[in-house]
C-alpha positions as CSV (number, residue, x, y, z in Angstrom):
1,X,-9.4,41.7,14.9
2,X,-9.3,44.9,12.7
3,X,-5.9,45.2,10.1
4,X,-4.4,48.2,10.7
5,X,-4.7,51.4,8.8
6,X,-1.3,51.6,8.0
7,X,-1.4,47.8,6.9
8,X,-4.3,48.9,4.5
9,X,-2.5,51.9,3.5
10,X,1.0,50.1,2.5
11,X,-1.0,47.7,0.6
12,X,-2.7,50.3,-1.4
13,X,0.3,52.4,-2.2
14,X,1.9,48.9,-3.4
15,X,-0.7,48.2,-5.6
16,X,-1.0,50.9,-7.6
17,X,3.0,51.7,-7.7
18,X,3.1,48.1,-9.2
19,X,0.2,49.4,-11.8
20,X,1.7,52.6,-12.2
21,X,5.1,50.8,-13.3
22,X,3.5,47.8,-15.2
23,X,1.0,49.6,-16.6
24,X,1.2,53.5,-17.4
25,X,-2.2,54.2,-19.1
26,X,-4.3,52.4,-16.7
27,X,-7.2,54.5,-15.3
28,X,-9.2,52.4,-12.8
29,X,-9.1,49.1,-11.4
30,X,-12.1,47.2,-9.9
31,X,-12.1,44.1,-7.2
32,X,-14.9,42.2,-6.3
33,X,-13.7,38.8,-5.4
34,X,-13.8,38.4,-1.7
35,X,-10.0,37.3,-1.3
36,X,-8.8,40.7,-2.8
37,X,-11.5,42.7,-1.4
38,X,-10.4,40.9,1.9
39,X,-6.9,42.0,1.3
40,X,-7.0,45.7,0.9
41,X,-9.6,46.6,2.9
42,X,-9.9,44.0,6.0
43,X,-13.5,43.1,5.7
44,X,-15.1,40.2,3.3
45,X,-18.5,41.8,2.0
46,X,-20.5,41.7,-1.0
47,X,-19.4,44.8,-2.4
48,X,-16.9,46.7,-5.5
49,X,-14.1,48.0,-4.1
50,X,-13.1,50.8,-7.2
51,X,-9.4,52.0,-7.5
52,X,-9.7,54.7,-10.1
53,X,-5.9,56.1,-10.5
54,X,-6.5,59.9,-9.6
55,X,-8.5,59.4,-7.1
56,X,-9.2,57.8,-3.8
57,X,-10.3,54.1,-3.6
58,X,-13.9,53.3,-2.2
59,X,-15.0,50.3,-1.1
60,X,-18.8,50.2,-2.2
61,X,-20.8,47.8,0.0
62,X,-23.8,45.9,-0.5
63,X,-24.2,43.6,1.9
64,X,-23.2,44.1,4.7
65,X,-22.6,47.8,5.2
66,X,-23.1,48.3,9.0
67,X,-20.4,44.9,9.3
68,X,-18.1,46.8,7.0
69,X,-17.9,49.6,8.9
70,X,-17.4,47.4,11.9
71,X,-14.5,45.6,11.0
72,X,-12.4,47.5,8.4
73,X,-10.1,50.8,8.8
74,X,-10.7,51.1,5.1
75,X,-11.1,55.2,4.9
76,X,-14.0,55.4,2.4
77,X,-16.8,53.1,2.3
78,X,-20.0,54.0,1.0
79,X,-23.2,51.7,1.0
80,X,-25.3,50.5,-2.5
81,X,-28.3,48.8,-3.2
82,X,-26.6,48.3,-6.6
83,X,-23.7,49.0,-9.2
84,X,-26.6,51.8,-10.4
85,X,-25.9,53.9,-6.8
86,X,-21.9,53.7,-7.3
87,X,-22.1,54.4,-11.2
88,X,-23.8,58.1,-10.1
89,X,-20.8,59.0,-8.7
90,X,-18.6,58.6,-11.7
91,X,-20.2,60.7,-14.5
92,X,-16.8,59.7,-16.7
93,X,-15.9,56.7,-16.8
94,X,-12.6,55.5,-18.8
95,X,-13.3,52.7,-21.9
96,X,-10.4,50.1,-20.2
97,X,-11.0,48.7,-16.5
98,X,-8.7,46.2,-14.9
99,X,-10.9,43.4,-13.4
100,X,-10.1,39.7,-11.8
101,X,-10.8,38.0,-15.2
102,X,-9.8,34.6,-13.2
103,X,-12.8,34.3,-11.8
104,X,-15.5,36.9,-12.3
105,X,-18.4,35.5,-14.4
106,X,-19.9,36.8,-17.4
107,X,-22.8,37.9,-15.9
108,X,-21.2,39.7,-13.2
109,X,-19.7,41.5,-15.7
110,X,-22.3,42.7,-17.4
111,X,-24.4,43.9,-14.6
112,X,-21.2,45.8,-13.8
113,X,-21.0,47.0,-17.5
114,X,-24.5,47.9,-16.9
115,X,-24.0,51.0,-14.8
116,X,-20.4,51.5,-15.8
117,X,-19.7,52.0,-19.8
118,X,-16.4,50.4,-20.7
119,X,-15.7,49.0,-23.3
120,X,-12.3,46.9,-22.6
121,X,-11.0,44.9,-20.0
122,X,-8.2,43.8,-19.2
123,X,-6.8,41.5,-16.1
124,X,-5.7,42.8,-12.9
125,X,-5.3,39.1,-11.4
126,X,-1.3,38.7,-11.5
127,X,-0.7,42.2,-10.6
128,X,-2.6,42.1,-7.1
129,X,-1.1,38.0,-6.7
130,X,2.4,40.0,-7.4
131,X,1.1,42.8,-4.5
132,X,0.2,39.6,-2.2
133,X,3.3,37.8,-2.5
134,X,5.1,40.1,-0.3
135,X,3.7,39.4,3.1
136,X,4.5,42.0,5.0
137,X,6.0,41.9,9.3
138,X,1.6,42.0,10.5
139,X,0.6,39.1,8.0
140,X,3.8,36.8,9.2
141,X,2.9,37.4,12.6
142,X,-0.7,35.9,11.5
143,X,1.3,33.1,9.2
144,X,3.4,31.8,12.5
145,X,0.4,31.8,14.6
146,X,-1.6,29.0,12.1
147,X,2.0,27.1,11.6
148,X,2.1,27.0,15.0
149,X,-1.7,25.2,15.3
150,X,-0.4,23.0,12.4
151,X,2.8,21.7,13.7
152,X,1.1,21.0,17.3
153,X,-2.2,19.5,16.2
154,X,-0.4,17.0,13.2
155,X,2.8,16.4,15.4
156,X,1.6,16.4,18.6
157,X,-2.4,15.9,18.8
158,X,-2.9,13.7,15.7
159,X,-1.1,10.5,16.6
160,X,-3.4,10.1,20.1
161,X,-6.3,10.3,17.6
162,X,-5.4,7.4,15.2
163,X,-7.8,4.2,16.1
164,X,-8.1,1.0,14.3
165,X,-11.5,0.8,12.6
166,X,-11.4,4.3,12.7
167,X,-12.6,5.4,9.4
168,X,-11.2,8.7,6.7
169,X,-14.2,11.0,7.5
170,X,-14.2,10.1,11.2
171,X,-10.5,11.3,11.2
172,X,-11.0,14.0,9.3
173,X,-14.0,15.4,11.5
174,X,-11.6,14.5,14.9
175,X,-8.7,16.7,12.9
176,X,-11.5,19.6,12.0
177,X,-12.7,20.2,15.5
178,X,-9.0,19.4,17.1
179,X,-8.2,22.4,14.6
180,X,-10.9,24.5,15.3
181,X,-10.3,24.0,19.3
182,X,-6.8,25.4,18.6
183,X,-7.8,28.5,16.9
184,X,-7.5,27.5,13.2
185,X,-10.3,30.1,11.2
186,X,-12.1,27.3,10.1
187,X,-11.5,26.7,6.2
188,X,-9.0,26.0,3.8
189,X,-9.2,28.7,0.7
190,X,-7.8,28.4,-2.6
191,X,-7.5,30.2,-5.6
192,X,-8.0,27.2,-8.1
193,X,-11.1,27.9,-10.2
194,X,-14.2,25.5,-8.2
195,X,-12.2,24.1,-6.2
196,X,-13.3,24.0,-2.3
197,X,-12.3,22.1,0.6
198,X,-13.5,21.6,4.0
199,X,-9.5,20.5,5.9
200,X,-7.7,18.5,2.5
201,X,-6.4,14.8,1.8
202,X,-7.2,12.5,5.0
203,X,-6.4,9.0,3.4
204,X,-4.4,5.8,4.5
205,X,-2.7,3.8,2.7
206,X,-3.8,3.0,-1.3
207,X,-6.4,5.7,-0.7
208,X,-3.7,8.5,-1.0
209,X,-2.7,7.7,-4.5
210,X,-6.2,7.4,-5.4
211,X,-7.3,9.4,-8.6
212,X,-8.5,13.6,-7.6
213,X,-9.6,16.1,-9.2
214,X,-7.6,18.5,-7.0
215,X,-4.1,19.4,-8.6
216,X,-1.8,17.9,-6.0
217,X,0.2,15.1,-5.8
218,X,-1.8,13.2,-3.5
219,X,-5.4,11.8,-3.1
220,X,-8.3,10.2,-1.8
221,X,-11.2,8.5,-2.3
222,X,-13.5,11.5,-0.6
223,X,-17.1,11.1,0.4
224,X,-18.6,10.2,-3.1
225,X,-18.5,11.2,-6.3
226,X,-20.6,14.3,-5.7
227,X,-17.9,15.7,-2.7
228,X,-14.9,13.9,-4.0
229,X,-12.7,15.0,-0.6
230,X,-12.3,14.7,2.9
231,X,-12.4,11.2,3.3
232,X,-14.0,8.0,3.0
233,X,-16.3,6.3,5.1
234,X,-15.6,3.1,4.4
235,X,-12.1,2.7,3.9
236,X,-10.7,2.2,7.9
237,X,-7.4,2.1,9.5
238,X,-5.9,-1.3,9.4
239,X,-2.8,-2.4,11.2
240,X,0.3,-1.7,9.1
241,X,-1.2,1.3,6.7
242,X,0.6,4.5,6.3
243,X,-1.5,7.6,7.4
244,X,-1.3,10.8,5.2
245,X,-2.4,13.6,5.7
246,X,-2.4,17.1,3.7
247,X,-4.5,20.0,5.0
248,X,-4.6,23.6,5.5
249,X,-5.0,25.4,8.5
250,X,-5.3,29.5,9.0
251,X,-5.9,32.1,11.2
252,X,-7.3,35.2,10.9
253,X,-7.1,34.8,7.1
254,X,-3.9,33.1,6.7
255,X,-2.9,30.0,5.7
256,X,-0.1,27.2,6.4
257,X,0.0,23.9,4.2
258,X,2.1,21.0,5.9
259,X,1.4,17.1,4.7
260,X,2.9,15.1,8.0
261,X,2.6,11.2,7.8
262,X,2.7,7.8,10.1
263,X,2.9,4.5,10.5
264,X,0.1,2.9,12.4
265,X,0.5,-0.4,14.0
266,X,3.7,-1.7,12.6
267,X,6.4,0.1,10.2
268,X,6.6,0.2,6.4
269,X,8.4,-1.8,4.5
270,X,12.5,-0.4,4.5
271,X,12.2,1.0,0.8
272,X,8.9,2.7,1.6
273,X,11.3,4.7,4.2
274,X,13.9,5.3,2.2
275,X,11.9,7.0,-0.7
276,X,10.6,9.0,1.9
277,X,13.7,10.1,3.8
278,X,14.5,11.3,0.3
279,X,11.5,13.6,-0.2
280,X,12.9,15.0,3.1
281,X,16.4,15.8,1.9
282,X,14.7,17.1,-1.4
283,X,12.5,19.7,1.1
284,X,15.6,20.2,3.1
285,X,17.6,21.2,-0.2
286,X,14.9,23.5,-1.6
287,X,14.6,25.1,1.8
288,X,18.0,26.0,1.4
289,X,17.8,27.7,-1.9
290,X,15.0,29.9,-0.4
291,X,16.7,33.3,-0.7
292,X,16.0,36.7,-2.1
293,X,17.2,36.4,-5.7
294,X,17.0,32.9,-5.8
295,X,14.8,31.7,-9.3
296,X,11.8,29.4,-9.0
297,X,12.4,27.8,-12.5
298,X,16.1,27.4,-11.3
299,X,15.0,25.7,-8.0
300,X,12.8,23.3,-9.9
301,X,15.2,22.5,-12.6
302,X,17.8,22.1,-10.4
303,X,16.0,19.4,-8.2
304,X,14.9,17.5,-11.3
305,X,18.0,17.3,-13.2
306,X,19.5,15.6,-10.2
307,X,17.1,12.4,-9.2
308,X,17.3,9.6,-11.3
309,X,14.5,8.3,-13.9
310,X,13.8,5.2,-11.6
311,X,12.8,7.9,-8.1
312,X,11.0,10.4,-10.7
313,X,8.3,7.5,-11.5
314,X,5.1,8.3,-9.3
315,X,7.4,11.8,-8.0
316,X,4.9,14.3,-7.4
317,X,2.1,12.0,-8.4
318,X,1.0,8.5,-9.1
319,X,0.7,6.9,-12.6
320,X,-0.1,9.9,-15.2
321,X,-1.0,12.5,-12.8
322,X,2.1,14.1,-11.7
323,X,2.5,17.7,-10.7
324,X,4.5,19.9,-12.6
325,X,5.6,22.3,-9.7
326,X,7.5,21.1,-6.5
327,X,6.1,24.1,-4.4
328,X,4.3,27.4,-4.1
329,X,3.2,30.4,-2.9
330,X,0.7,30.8,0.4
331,X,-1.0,33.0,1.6
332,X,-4.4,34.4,2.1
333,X,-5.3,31.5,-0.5
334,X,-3.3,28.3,0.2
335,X,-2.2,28.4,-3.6
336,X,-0.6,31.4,-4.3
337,X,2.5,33.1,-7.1
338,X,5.2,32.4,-7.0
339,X,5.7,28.4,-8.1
340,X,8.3,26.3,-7.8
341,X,8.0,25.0,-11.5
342,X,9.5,25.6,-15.2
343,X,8.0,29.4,-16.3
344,X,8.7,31.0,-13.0
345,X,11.6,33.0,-13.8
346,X,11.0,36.6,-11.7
347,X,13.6,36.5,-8.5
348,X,12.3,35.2,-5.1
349,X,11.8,38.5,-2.9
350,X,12.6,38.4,1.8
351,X,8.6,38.1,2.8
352,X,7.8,35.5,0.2
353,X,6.6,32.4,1.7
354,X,6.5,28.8,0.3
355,X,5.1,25.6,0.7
356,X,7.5,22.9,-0.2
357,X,6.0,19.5,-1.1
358,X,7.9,16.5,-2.5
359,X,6.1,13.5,-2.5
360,X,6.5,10.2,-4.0
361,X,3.8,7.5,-4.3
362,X,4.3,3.8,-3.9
363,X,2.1,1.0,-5.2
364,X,-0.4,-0.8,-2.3
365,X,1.3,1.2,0.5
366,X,0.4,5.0,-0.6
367,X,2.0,8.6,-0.9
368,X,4.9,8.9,1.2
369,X,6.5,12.2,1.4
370,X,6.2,16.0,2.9
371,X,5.2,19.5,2.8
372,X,6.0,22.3,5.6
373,X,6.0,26.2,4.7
374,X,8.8,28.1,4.4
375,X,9.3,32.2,5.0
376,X,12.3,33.6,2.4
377,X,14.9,34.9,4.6
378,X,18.8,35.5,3.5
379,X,19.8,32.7,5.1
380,X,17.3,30.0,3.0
381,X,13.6,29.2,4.1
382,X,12.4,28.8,8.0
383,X,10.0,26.5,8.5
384,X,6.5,27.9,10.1
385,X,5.3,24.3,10.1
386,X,7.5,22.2,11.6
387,X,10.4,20.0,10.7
388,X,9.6,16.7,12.1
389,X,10.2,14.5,9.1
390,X,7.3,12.7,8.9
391,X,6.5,9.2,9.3
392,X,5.5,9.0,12.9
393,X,5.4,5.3,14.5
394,X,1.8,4.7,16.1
395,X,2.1,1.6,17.4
């Protein structure tokens, strides 16, 4: 599937009406991360795509040109052995250039800085997040096509694969290929600095409250210490142990996060349910206050202020490892601007879309809890995901 021209296009004017107004003296902007480069022209090569401001954008490819050419609508892309061969074309070149300072290395840098003599730099991360946030009527479409996989293979399909003895990885590797054999794209991107994952958190029971290095509420024991996710292969599914599970899915670039959960062989304890009724009501009411205008630090305040210092213990997180956000942005990377969290104070904008998570753990029985994503609309947020509430009996 090619994005469309005119897709490409509005994205382009976006971006540099957003520079233009943010920042007036900006001269050229450069993107190299895959993600972005994904974004504005419709193909993922190694390559530079270079935005100076009086002049046209050109995606300069390296590898590979002739599947560039192939896949994107882009209108100028030109092939390079090296930064050298793009540099020639430039024979002034302004001192400042905007560049994804999040996660371009040093020595990508100076290979670029090789070829092209600037002097400063300064970050162009927020502004093409703030470009992204917006998803326009052709990414939705994409957006409701993974929720759609998601809702049918976790509420549907997941509960016929649940098998006593049945072990986290084994799960996790039924839930990949169920995924894949519905159309999901095959991985689970985020934006996070080294952080990779093949589907999420597949754990049951005391395993998803387990210690992580990811920054989510939940956990897992993983494969070892070397591949700390997925799941483990030696903690199985007993009678009587919650199931949760918290994975992406995507297609054609786009992601959906939903966390769905069950109870295998018999039911949880009656507290265990009610905590996470309430994390339901808690999405529910967030879902409501998803309207244009609306304030994420409002949202998040507002939640907070009203639970009581007994349900906060373990909300969001287990022990000293809670989450200081209660939702956010998704996209074309599963963790994406805007955040539902104190310092988040711009209006919510029709287009935006959310995942909402609020979760609770509970000692020896695990992280109860949910997350479905949400599109802004004027009436409040519409789930993409779902809105079974979790907790299905699997008996």
């Amino acid at each position: 599937m090619q994005v469309p021209k005119y897709e490409l296009e509005e994205r382009m004017r976006r971006f540099r009406e957003r520079m233009d107004a943010m920042n007036p003296d900006w001269k050229v902007a450069a993107f190299i991360g895959k993600i972005n480069l994904f974004y504005f022209t419709g193909t993922m090569q190694e390559g530079m795509l270079l935005i100076p401001r009086n002049d046209d954008a050109v995606f300069w490819v390296r590898r590979s040109y002739e599947r560039a050419i192939t896949e994107s609508l882009f209108p100028i892309i030109k092939p390079m052995n090296s930064f050298r061969d793009a540099a020639k074309y430039y024979p002034v070149f302004p001192n400042t250039i905007y560049l994804e300072t999040d996660i371009l290395p040093i020595a990508m840098v100076h290979r670029i800085q090789k070829y092209f003599p600037f002097t400063n730099i300064k970050a162009v991360d927020a502004h093409a997040l703030a470009v992204r946030s917006i998803k326009s009527p052709f990414e939705l479409s994409l957006m409701e096509k993974s929720g759609k996989i998601h809702r049918h293979v976790l509420e549907d399909l997941t509960p016929l694969l649940l098998k006593e003895g049945m072990s986290e990885a084994e799960l996790a590797t039924k839930l990949f290929s169920t995924l894949i054999s519905e159309g999901h794209h095959g991985v689970s991107r985020f934006g996070m600095f080294e952080t990779e994952v093949a589907l999420g958190h597949v754990a049951f029971g005391e395993s998803s409250i387990y210690p992580t290095y990811f920054n989510g509420p939940g956990g897992n024991y993983g494969m070892n210490p070397a591949v700390p996710f997925l799941g483990s292969r030696t903690r199985t599914l007993q009678k009587g142990d919650l199931v949760f599970i918290d994975i992406g899915c995507g297609f054609e670039g786009y992601h959906t996060d939903k966390t769905h959960t069950y109870m295998f062989g018999k039911s949880l304890p009656d507290e265990a349910i009610r905590i996470h009724n309430h994390c339901v009501e808690i999405q529910n009411q967030i879902a409501e206050m998803l309207k244009p205008g609306a304030i994420p630090s409002q949202i998040y305040d507002t939640i907070i202020s009203n639970q009581t210092p007994d349900f906060l213990k373990n909300f969001m997180g287990y022990g000293t490892r809670q989450v200081r956000f209660l939702g956010h942005g998704i996209g074309l990377t599963i963790d994406e601007t805007p955040v539902i969290a104190k310092g988040f104070d711009d209006p919510i904008q029709e287009g935006m879309v959310f995942a909402i998570e609020p979760k609770k753990g509970i000692p020896d029985i695990g992280m109860v809890g949910i997350e479905n994503t949400f599109v802004v609309t004027k009436e409040g947020g519409r789930s993409i995901t779902g809105t079974h509430p979790g907790l299905i009996p699997v008996y």
